[in-house]
Structures are given as structure tokens and as C-alpha cells.
C-alpha positions as CSV (number, residue, x, y, z in Angstrom):
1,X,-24.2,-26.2,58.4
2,X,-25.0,-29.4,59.8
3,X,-26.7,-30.3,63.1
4,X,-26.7,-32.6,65.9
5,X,-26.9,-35.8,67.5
6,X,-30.4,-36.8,67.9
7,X,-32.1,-37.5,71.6
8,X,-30.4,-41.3,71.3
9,X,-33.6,-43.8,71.6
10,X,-33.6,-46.8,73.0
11,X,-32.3,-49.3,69.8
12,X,-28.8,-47.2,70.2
13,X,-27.7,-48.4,73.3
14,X,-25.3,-50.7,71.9
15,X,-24.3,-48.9,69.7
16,X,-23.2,-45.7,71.3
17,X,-21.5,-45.4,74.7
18,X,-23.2,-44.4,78.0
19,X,-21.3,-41.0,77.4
20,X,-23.7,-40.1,74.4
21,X,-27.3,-41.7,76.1
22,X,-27.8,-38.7,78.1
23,X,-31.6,-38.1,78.1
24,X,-34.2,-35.0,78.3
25,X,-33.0,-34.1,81.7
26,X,-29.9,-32.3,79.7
27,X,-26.2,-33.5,80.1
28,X,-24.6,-35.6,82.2
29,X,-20.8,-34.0,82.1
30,X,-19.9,-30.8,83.8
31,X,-18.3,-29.9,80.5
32,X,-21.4,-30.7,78.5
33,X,-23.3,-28.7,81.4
34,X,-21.0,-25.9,80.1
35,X,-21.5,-26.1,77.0
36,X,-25.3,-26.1,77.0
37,X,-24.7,-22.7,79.2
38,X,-22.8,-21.4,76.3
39,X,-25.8,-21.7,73.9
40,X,-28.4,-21.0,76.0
41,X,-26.4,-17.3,75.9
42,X,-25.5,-17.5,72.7
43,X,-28.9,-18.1,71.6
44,X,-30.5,-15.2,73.6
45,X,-27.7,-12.6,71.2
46,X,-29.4,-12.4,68.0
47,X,-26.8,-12.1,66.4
48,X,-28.4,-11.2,63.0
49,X,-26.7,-9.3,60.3
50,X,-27.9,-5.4,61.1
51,X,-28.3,-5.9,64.7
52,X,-25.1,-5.2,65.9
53,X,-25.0,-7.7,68.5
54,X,-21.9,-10.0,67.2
55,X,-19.8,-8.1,69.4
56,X,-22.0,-8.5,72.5
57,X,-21.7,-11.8,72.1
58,X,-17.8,-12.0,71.0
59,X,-17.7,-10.7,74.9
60,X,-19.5,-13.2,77.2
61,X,-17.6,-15.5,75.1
62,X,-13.9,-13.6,76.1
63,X,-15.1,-13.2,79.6
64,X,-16.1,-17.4,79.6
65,X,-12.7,-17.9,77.9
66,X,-10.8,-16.0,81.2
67,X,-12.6,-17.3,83.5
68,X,-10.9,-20.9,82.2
69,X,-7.6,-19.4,82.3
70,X,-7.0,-17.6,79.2
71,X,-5.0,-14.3,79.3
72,X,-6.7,-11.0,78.3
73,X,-4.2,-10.7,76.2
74,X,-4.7,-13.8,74.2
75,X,-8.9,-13.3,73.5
76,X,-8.9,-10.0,71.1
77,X,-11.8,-9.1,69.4
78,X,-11.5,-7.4,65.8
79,X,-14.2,-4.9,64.6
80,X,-15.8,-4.5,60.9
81,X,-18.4,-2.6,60.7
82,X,-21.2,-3.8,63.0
83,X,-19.6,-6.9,63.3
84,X,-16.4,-8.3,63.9
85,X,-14.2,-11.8,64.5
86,X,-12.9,-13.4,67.8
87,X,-9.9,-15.0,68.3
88,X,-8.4,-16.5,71.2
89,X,-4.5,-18.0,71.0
90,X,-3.9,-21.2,73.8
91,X,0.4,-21.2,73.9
92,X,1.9,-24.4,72.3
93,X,4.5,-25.7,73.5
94,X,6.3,-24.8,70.1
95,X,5.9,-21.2,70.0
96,X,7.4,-21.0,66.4
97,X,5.2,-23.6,64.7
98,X,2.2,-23.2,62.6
99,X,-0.7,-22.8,64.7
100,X,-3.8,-25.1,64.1
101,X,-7.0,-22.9,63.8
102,X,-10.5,-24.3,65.2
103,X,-13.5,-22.0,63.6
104,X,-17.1,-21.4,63.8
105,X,-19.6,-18.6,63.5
106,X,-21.1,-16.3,65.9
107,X,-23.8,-14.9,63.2
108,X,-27.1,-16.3,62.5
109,X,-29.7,-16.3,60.0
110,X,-32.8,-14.0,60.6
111,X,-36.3,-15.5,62.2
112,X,-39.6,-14.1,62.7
113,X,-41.3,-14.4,65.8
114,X,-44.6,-15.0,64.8
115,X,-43.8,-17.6,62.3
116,X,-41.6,-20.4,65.5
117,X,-43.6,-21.9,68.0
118,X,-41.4,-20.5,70.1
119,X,-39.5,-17.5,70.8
120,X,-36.3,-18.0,68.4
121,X,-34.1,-15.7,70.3
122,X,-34.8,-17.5,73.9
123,X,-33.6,-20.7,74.7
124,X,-35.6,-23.2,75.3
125,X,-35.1,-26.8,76.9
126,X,-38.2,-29.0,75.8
127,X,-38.7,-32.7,75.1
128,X,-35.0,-33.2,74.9
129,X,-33.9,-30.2,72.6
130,X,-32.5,-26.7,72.9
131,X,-34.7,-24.9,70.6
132,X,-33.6,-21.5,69.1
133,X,-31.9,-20.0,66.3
134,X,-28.4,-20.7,65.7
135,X,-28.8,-23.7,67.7
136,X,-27.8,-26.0,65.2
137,X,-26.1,-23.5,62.8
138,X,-23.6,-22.7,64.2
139,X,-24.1,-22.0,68.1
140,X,-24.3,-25.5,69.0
141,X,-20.4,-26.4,68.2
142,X,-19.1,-23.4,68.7
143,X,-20.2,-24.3,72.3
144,X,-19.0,-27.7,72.5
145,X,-16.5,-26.5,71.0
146,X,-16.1,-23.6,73.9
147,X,-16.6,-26.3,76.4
148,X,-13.7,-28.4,75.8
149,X,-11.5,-25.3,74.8
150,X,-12.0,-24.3,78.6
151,X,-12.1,-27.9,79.8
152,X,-8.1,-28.7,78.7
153,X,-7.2,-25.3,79.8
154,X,-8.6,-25.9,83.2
155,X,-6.7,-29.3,83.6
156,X,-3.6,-27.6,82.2
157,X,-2.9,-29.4,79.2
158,X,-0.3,-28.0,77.0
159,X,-0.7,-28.5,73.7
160,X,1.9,-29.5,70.8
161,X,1.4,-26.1,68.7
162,X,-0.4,-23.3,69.3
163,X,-4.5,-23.6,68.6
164,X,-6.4,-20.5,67.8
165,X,-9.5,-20.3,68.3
166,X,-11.0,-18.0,65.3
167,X,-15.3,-17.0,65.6
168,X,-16.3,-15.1,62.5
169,X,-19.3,-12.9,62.3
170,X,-21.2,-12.8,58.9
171,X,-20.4,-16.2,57.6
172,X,-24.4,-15.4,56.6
173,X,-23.9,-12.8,54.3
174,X,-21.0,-11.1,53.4
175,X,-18.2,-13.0,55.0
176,X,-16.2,-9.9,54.9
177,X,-15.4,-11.0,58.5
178,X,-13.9,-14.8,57.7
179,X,-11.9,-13.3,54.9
180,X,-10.0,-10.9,57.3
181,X,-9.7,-13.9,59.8
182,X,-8.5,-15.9,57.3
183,X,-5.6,-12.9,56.2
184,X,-5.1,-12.9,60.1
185,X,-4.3,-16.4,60.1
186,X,-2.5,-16.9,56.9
187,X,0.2,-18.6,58.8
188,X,-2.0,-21.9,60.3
189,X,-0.9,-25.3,59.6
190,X,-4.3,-26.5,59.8
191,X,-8.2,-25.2,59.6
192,X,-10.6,-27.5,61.5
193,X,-14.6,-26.1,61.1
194,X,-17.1,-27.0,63.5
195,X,-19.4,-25.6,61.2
196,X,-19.8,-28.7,58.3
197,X,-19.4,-32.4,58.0
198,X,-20.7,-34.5,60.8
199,X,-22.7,-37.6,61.2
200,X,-25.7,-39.2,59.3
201,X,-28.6,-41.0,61.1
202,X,-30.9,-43.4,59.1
203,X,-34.5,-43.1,59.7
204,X,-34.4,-45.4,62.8
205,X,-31.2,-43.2,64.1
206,X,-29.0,-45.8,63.8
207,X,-25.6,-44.0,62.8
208,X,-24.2,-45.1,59.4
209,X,-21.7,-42.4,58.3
210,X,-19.4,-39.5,59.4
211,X,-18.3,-36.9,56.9
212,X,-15.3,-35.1,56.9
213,X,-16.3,-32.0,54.8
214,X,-12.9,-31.5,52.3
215,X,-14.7,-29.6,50.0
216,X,-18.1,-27.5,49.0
217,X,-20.4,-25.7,46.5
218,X,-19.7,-22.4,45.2
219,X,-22.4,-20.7,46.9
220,X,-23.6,-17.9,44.0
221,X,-26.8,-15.2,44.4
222,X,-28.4,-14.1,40.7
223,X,-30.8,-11.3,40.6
224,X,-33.0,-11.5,38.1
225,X,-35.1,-8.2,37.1
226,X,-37.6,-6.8,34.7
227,X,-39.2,-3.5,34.2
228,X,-41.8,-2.2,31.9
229,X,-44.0,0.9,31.6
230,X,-46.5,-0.1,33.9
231,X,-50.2,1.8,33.8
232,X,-53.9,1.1,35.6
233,X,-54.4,-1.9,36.5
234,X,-57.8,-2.2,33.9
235,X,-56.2,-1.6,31.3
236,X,-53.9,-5.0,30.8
237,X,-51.6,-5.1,27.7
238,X,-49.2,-7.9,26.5
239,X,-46.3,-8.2,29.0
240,X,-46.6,-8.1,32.3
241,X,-43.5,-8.3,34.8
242,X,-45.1,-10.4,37.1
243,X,-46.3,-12.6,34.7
244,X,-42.6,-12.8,32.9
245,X,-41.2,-13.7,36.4
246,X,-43.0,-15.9,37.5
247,X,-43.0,-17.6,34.3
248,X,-39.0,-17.3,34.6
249,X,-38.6,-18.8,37.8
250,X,-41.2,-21.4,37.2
251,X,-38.4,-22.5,34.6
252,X,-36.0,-22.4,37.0
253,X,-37.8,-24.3,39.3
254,X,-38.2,-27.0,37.0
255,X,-35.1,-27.3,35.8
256,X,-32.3,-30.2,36.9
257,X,-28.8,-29.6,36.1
258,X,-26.8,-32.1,35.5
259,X,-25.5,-35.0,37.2
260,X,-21.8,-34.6,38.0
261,X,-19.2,-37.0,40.2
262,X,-15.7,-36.2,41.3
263,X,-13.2,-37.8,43.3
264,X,-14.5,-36.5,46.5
265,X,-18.3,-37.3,46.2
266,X,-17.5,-40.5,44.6
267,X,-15.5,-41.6,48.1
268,X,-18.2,-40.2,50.0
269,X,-20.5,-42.1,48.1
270,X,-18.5,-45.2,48.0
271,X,-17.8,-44.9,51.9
272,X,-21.4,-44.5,52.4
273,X,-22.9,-47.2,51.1
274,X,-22.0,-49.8,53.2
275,X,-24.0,-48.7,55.7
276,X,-26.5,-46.8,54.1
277,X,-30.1,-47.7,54.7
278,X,-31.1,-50.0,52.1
279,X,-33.7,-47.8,50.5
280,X,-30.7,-45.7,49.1
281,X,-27.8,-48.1,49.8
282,X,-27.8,-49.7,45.8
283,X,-28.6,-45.8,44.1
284,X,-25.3,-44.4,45.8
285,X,-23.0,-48.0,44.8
286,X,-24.9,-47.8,41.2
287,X,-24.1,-43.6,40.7
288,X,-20.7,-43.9,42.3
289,X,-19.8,-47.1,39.4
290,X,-21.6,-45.2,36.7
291,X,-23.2,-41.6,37.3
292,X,-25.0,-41.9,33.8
293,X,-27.5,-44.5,35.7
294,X,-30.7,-42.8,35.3
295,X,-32.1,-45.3,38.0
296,X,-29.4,-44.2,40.3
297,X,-30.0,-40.4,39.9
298,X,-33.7,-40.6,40.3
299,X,-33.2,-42.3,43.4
300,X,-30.6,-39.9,44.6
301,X,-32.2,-37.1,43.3
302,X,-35.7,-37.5,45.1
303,X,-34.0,-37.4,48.5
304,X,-32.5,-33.9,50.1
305,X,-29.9,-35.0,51.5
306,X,-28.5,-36.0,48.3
307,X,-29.7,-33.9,45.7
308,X,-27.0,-31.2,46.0
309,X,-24.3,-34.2,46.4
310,X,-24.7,-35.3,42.2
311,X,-25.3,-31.9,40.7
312,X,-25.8,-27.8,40.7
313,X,-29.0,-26.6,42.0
314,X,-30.5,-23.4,41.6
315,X,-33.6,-22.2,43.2
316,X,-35.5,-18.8,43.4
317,X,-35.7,-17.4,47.1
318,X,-37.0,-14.4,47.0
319,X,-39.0,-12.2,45.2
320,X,-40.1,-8.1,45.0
321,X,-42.5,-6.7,43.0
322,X,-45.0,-4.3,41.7
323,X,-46.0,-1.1,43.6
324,X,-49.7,-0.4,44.2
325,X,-52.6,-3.4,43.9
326,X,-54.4,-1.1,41.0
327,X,-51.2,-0.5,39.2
328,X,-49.9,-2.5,36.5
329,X,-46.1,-3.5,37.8
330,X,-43.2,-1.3,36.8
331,X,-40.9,-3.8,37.9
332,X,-40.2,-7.7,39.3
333,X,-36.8,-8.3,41.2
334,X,-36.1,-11.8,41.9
335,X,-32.9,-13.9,43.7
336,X,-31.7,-16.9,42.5
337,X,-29.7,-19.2,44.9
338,X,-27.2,-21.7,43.6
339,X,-25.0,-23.9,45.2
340,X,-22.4,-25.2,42.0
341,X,-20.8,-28.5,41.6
342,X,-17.0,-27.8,41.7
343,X,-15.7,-27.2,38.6
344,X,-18.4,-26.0,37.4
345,X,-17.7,-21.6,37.2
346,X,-20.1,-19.3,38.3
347,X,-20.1,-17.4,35.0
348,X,-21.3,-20.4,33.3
349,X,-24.1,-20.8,35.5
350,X,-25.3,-17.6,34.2
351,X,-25.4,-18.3,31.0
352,X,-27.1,-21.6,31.7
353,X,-29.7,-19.1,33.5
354,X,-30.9,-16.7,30.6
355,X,-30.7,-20.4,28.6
356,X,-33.3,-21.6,31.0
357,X,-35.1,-18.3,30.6
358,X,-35.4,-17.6,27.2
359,X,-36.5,-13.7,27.5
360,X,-34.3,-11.2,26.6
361,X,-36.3,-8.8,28.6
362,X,-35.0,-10.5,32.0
363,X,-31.7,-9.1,33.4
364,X,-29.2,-11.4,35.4
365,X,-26.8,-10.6,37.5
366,X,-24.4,-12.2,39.9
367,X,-24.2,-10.9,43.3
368,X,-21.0,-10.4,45.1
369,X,-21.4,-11.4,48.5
370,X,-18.0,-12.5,49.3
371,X,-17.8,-16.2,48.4
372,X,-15.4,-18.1,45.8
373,X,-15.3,-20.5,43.4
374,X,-14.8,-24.1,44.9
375,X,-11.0,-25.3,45.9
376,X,-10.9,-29.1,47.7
377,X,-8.5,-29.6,50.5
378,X,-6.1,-32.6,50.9
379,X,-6.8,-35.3,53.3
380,X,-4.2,-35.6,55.8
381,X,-4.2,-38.8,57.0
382,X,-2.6,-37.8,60.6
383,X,-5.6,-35.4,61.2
384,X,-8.0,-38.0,59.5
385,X,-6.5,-40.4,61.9
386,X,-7.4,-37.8,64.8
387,X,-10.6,-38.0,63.6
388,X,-11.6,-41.5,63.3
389,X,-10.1,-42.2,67.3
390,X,-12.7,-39.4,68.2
391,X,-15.5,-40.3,66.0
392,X,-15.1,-43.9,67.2
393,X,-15.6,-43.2,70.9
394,X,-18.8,-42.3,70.3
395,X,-20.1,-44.5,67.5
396,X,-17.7,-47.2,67.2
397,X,-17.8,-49.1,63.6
398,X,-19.8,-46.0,61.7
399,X,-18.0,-45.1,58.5
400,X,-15.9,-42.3,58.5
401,X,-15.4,-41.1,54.7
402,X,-15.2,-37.6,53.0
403,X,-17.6,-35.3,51.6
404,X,-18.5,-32.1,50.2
405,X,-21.2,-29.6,51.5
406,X,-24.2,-28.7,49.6
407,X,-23.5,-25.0,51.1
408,X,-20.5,-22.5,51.8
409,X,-18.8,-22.3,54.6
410,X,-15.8,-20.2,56.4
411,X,-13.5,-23.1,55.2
412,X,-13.3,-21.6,51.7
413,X,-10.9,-18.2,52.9
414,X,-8.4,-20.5,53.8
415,X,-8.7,-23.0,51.3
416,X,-8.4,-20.0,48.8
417,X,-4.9,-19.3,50.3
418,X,-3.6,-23.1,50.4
419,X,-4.6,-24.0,53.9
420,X,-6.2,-27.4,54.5
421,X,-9.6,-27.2,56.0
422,X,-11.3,-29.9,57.2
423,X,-14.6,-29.6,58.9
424,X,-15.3,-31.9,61.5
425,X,-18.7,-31.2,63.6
426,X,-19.5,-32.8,66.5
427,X,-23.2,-33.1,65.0
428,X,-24.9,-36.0,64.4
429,X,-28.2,-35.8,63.5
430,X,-31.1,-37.4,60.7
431,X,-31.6,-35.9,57.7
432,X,-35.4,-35.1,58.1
433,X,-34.6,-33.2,61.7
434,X,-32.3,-30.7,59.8
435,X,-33.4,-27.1,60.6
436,X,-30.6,-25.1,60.1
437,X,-32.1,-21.9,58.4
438,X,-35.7,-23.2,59.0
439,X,-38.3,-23.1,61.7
440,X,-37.7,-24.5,65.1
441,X,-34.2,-25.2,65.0
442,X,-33.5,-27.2,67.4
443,X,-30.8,-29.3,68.8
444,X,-30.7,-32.5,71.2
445,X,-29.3,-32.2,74.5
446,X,-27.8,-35.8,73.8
447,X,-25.1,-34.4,71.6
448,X,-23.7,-32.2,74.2
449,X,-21.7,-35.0,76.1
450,X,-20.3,-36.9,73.5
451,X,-19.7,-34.2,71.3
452,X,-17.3,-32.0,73.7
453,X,-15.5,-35.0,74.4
454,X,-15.2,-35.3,70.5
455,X,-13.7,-32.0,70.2
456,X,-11.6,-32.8,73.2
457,X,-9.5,-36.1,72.1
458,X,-9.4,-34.5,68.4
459,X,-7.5,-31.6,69.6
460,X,-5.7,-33.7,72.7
461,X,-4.8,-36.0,69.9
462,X,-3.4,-33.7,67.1
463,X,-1.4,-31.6,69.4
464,X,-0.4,-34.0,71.9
């Protein structure tokens, strides 16, 4: 869900340490020389929903986790379907205790070919980046994650507890996979993602905040359809399908639901600020004090990054229509994505839908696709703790403050069953660089360093 640390310029040199100013030449660690091994293979799986190449992956990643002095016994892989889950158990020292669970995904969004610049299933290091799909989302910590994994095990640290290590393989689509993880590892003590939270870069990539992601959206899919008689295309009469759709989702489009606070975005907000760039710095103060300032939710609401923090969104993604080019359409099929404010249920989204709408003649229906409605975890101030020593090495003085993603994650399974999940990447990156889903995603090879040593003393220090 979130990306990396950006290729560190030069007006960050005193900000971060030598660790994290590695340069286009790639990393300066063995460890983060491993870990950019690990993506460049993982990249080159496409592990795409339909391919069935999660479990080809799930095996260079068992055979890496050997090599560094895991048992067989401990890396299984689980089937579903064409897919599956890893997990991979490093002994505790307290065989009895809760484990702690470290997750990410091994699945990845599709990508065409002839729409990248480059070849999105080949890895490729230029001007500082790894570009390739799932390099960001979620490759890239699973990796660094990987890395340092294999790094204690190599130097024979012994951990408190038990860690798992648990890889799902449709967190994309169905996440039929993270559920039976989740069921798998009912029993953990502790859920830290890779796969969410992170750092925030201002336009000069000056490092201003961390987010520990303690909560999300409800991520919800609404297909929308019409159908009517159809006939020749010369002979128009008064509805159209097309016409009714696209008038429909032009609605939607338009539409802002609206603005919403709770205790988590308000912190986040709050914690933000500080260090915010001043552009945005008074909007966030101003919506956090009072989030009826219309000022405040203009501001916020012109800018990505923090239009999905203050309220619902819903957008139309994709659409499937008609049936021959002299034919009058039959039908229109339309999706409708929405991430929801928490709170907020996914039935009443609906209705606020065919509101929006206005035409009887449009169906809507909510997709099932695995996710659930929004549950925020606690913030443990021993893990947060963990955190900030981590986060500090490698930005000392950013803010560290909690947040909520805009998208869903694995996180939800176990916060459904009363598991704490935090997520904690080891990304740090600029909003306007975030590709995750997009073209060209990319991720800079300065991240590697710092962030396997960020993984490293978070784990070192939870489970020491």
C-alpha cells in the first residue's frame, strides 16, 4: 500500500544517516544487497491473480529462507486454489507464548506491457530505482523484510517469542488467502504489516511524518448495470444504456461525500502538522480543531494524499458495454470502487449510491470480494515504542503518529478476530512518486539499507 524511501538528494544529508544515503549504484549493506536480490526475483514471478505463479514464488522464497538457516520444517506453504500463503515459524525462546506475526503479500496487481516504459515483469535498476510491478506494493518490504529475517537468523539471534512470518497471495482480489492465514494464526499476540503506514516526504523530500497504520477504509466494489431492448443502431429511441451510465457515473464522479473525523485521523492529523509543509500545515491544524471548516476541507480535499483521510470516496473503474458498433446497446455494466470512512456501513453506501443516481432503471449491487467493515486496533505503547527507536535511526526528529489507510489491507482478518495489527513499512517515499497500482512503479534503491535495518531493530527490539 505504500512505497518507498525516495533516492535521498543532497538537502537530506543531515537529516538522515549515512546508512540511508546510499546512491544509484544500489545498496551499500550485504543485507540490503539481499534484499534488492529478493525483488529483483520477486518481480520477475507475476504473480497476478489467474496466473498461478504465487506458488512459484512462495518457493524461491522457502528455498532463500533455508539457505539462512531455517528448517524445512518450519517454511510450509498452504495451497488455495491457484494460490496459496507462506509461512515460516523462527523458535522463540518461549515456545508457549503468543507468537508475533510479520505479513505482507506475494500477489500483485495486473500490468500491460505495452502501456510501461518498461517491461513490468523484469526488473530493472535505472536512475536509482527498481522499476517493476509489485515493486512498491508489496514486493519491496516483503524483501526488506526477507532480508533482515535471514540477517538475525544468520547471526543466531534468538528471539523473545516466536515470529512467523505469514505471505498471503490474493490480498488483490479475493483475500480468501489472508483470511485462512489469519484462522492459521488466530493465536498471535501481535500483527505487524509491511504492507501500510510508512513515511511522508514533502515536495523537497525532507521527511515530516511516519504513520503507523491502526486502522483503514472498508474497501467495497458496487456493480452498477442496466439493460434494455436494444435494436439498429439508426433507429435511436429514448433511453439508451450507454447514455444512462455514463450519465450515472458522471454523478458519481461528481459527487463528495462527506467530511468525517475520528479519533485516529484527528491524531494523525494533529501529529502531522507540525511538520507538515506549510502549504497544508494550517488546513490539517484547522480540520483537526473543527472538521466543519470549509477552508480546511477544500484545502485537504484538493490534495490525494488527503482526500480519502476526511471522508468516503467512491469512484467508477471500470466499465462494459454494448455489443456490436451498429447495434443499439442491450446492456451497460459498470464497477464502483469505494473506500468508506469507518463507521460508515457499506449498506448505507448503497443507498447513498441509487440517491446519487436517481434512475430506477440502474441496478446496484455490492460485490463480495472478501473484505470487512472497518475495526481500529489499539496502540500499544511497547510496540509503538519499538517503532519510534527504529524509525529514529533513520530520520531522527520526524514525527511518528497514527493513521488510517485510504485502502484495505491484510491487517483487517486479524483485526476482525481481536488481534492488534499495526502496519509499519519500511517505505518512505513523496506523495506525487506513489505508483502502487499505476504505471512504472518503481522503488529507490536508497530505501533498501535503512529500511532492513528498520525491520531489523523493530523485531530485535520487541522480542529481545
Amino acid at each position: 500500500m505504500r512505497s518507498a524511501l525516495l533516492a535521498v538528494p543532497a538537502l537530506l544529508a543531515a537529516a538522515l544517516p549515512a546508512s540511508a544515503q546510499t546512491g544509484a549504484s544500489g545498496p551499500a549493506t550485504p543485507a540490503g544487497q539481499e534484499a534488492l536480490a529478493i525483488l529483483r526475483e520477486a518481480i520477475e514471478v507475476p504473480t497476478v491473480a489467474g496466473r498461478g505463479q504465487v506458488p512459484v514464488l512462495a518457493q524461491k522464497l522457502k528455498a532463500r529462507l533455508v539457505a539462512a538457516g531455517f528448517r524445512a520444517e518450519d517454511v510450509a506453504f498452504t495451497p488455495l486454489g491457484e494460490t496459496g500463503y507462506l509461512t515460516a515459524r523462527y523458535p522463540g525462546r518461549d515456545r508457549k507464548a503468543k507468537p508475533y506475526v510479520v505479513i505482507a503479500h506475494m500477489d500483485v496487481v495486473e500490468a500491460r506491457p505495452a502501456d510501461w516504459e518498461r517491461d513490468p515483469f523484469k526488473a530493472v535498476v535505472e536512475n536509482g530505482f527498481v522499476y517493476g510491478r509489485g515493486a512498491i506494493d508489496n514486493k519491496g518490504d516483503l524483501a526488506m523484510v526477507m532480508a533482515a529475517i535471514a540477517k538475525l537468523k544468520r547471526e543466531g539471534w534468538v528471539p523473545s517469542r516466536d515470529i512467523v512470518i505469514g505471505f498471503s497471495g490474493d490480498e488483490e482480489t479475493q483475500m480468501a488467502t489472508t483470511k485462512a492465514m489469519a484462522d492459521a494464526l488466530a493465536d498471535a499476540a501481535l500483527v505487524l504489516n509491511a504492507d501500510a503506514g510508512g513515511g511522508e516526504l514533502s515536495a523537497d523530500g525532507t521527511p515530516f511524518v511516519y504513520q503507523v497504520q491502526a486502522g483503514e477504509k472498508t474497501y467495497a466494489d458496487y456493480t452498477l448495470k442496466i439493460s434494455d431492448p436494444g435494436g439498429h443502431s439508426s433507429r435511436p429511441g429514448k433511453t439508451n444504456p450507454i447514455a444512462a451510465m455514463g450519465t450515472a457515473l458522471a454523478r458519481i464522479w461528481a459527487y463528495k461525500f462527506p467530511p468525517q473525523l475520528s479519533p485516529l485521523t484527528k491524531a494523525y492529523l494533529e501529529g502531522s502538522a507540525p511538520q507538515a509543509p506549510a502549504d497544508i500545515a494550517p488546513a490539517m491544524r484547522a480540520y483537526a480543531a473543527n472538521p466543519k471548516d470549509e477552508a480546511a476541507i477544500a484545502a485537504l480535499s484538493a490534495r490525494p494524499e488527503y482526500i480519502g483521510v476526511i471522508r468516503t470516496t467512491c469512484v467508477p473503474t471500470m466499465v462494459n458495454g454494448g455489443h456490436a458498433p451498429n447495434a443499439l446497446p442491450q446492456s451497460v455494466e459498470a464497477n464502483v470502487n469505494c473506500r468508506i470512512f469507518p463507521g460508515t456501513s457499506r449498506a448505507g453506501v448503497q443507498q447513498t449510491l441509487g440517491e446519487i443516481i436517481a434512475d430506477p432503471a440502474i441496478g446496484i449491487a455490492f460485490k463480495d470480494n472478501g473484505t470487512l467493515e472497518s475495526i481500529e486496533s489499539p496502540l500499544d505503547p511497547r510496540i509503538m515504542a519499538a517503532v519510534d527507536k527504529a524509525v529514529h535511526e533513520r530520520a531522527p526528529g520526524i514525527a511518528i503518529v497514527p493513521g488510517m489507510s485510504a485502502g484495505a489491507t491484510d491487517s483487517m482478518h486479524f483485526r476482525a478476530k481481536g488481534i492488534t495489527a499495526l502496519a509499519v513499512s519500511a517505505s518512505f517515499i513523496r506523495p506525487e512518486d506513489e505508483f502502487a497500482h499505476g504505471l512504472n512503479e518503481r522503488l529507490p534503491l536508497a530505501t533498501l539499507d535503512p529500511g532492513v535495518k528498520q525491520w531489523e531493530t523493530v523485531l530485535r527490539t520487541i522480542a529481545r
